[in-house]
C-alpha positions in Angstrom: 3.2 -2.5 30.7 2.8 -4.9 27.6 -0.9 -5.3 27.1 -0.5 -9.1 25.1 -4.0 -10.0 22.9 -6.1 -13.1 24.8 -7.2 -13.7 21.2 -6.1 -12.6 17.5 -8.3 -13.5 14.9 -7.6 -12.9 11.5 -10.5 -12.8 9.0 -9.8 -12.4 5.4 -13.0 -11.9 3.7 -13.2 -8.2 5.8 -9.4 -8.2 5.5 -9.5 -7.5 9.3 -7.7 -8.2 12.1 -9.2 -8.7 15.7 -7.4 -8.0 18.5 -9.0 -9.2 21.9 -7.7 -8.3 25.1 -7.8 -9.9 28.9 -9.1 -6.4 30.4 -12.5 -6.8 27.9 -11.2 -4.4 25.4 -11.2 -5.2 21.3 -9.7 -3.8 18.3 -10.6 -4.8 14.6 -7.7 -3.5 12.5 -8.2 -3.4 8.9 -5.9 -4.8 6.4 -5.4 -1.6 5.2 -4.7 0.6 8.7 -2.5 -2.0 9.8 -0.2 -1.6 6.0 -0.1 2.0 6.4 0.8 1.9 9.7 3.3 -1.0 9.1 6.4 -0.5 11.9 9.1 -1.4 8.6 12.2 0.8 7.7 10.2 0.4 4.1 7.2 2.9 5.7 8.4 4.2 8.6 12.1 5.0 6.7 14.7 6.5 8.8 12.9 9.3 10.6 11.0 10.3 8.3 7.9 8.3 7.2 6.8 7.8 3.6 3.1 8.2 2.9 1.8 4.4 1.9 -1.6 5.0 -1.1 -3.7 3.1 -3.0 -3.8 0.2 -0.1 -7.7 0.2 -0.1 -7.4 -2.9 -1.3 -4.5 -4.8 0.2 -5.4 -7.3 2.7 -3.0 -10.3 4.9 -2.2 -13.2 3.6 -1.0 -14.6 7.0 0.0 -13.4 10.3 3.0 -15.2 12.4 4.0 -14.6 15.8 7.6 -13.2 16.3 9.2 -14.5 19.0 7.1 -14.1 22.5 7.0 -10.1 21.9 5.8 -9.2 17.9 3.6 -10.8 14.7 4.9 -10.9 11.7 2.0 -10.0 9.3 2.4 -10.8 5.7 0.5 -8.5 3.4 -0.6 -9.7 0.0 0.9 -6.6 -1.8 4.1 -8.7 -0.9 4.8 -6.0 2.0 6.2 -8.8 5.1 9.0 -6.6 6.8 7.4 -5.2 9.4 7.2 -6.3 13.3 4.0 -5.0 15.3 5.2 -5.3 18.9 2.4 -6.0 20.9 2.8 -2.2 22.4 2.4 -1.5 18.7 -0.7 -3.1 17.8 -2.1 -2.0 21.1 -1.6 1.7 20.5 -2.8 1.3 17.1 -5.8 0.0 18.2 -6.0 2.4 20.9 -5.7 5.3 18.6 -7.3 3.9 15.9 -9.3 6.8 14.5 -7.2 9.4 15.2 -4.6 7.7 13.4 -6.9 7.2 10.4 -8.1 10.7 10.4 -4.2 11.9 10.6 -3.8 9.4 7.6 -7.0 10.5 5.1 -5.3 14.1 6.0 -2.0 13.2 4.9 -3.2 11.6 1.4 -5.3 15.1 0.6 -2.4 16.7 1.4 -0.4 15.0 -1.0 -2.7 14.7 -3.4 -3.0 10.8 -3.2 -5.6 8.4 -3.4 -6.4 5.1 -1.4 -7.6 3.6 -4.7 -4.6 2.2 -6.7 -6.1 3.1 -9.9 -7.3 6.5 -9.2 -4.4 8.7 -10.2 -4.9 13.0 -9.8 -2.4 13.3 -12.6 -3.8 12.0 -16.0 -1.4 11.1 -19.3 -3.5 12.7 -22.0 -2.2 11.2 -25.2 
């Protein structure tokens, strides 16, 4: 079963998205989340997903439907390739914090940062 928003509201001074649904329930996606999480071959690569950091600050320029079964969210990092199928963007929202938790876990790991300008390894000249 597709679960298809009632209402999508995009807000771009919290970068947020709002997903509304006919069975009462509502997601707000940040810009951020949603990037990370962005279905493209560019994140999601061929199996193997590459770790998206220093998005704290990205947010969407514009969000477009896709045909009767997607949007097509244009990020303003320039990032636009990716499709969130409604099933997508339900499960995101349905598994939002998990999904975020999973993510601040991955960045440690890796030794990322969300900030683009925080870097662990500094140039000393």
């Amino acid at each position: 079963m597709t679960m298809i928003p009632s209402a999508i509201n995009l807000h771009k001074a919290s970068k947020t998205l709002t997903l509304k649904y006919p069975s009462g329930e509502e997601f707000h996606l940040p810009a951020e989340f949603l990037r990370v999480h962005s279905p493209s071959a560019e994140v999601q690569g061929h199996g193997n997903p590459i770790l998206q950091h220093g998005k704290i600050n990205v947010g969407i320029n514009k969000i477009e439907p896709a045909g009767q079964y997607a949007l097509k969210i244009s990020f303003d990092d320039g990032h636009d390739s990716g499709l969130f199928t409604w099933q997508y963007l339900y499960q995101l929202g349905q598994r939002q914090d998990a999904l975020w938790a999973d993510y601040l876990e991955e960045l440690k790991k890796a030794g990322k940062s969300r900030d683009p300008s925080e870097s662990i390894v500094k140039l000393m000249l």
